[in-house]
Phi, psi and omega in degrees: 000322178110187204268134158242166181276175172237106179224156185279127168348319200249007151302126205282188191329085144107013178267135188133316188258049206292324188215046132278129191262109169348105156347118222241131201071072169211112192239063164199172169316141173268147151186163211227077197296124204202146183284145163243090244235141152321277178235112198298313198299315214296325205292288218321308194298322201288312204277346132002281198315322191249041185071004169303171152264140174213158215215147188240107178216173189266037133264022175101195179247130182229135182265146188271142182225092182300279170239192190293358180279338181320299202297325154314299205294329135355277207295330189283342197286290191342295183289332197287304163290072184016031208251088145004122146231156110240180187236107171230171163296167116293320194266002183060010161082054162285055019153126162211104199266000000 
């Protein structure tokens, strides 16, 4: 499935993701599915711990997702180490006209 981003809540639109570049003539919604965590470095150590692959680039920080069971187990790592998750846009549904 590919690297999804890990980014904090309380991050506004796409910050984390400064220099990924927008698709280009892509005249429909944009959005970027990714988990969104209370506090990222704390997600990044559970999910270390817990044998994820994760990856660090100047798109931001990202966990590897082989298939879809991936993505429950993520959420389960998380929570289970008090950490808030969800699997959301990131990108909030950005618009390029």
């Amino acid at each position: 499935m590919g690297y999804f981003p890990v980014v904090n809540r309380n991050q506004k639109q796409m910050e984390g993701m400064l220099h990924r570049e927008l698709p280009r003539a892509y005249m429909e919604d944009f959005s970027v599915m990714g988990f969104r965590v209370d506090d990222c470095e704390r997600a990044i150590t559970f999910l270390k711990a817990a044998s994820f692959d994760v990856r660090h680039s100047p798109d931001g920080t990202q966990v590897k997702i082989e298939d879809a069971g991936r993505i429950e187990a993520v959420i389960q790592v998380l929570r289970a180490n008090g950490q808030a998750c969800e699997l959301t846009d990131v990108a909030q549904g950005m618009y390029q006209g």
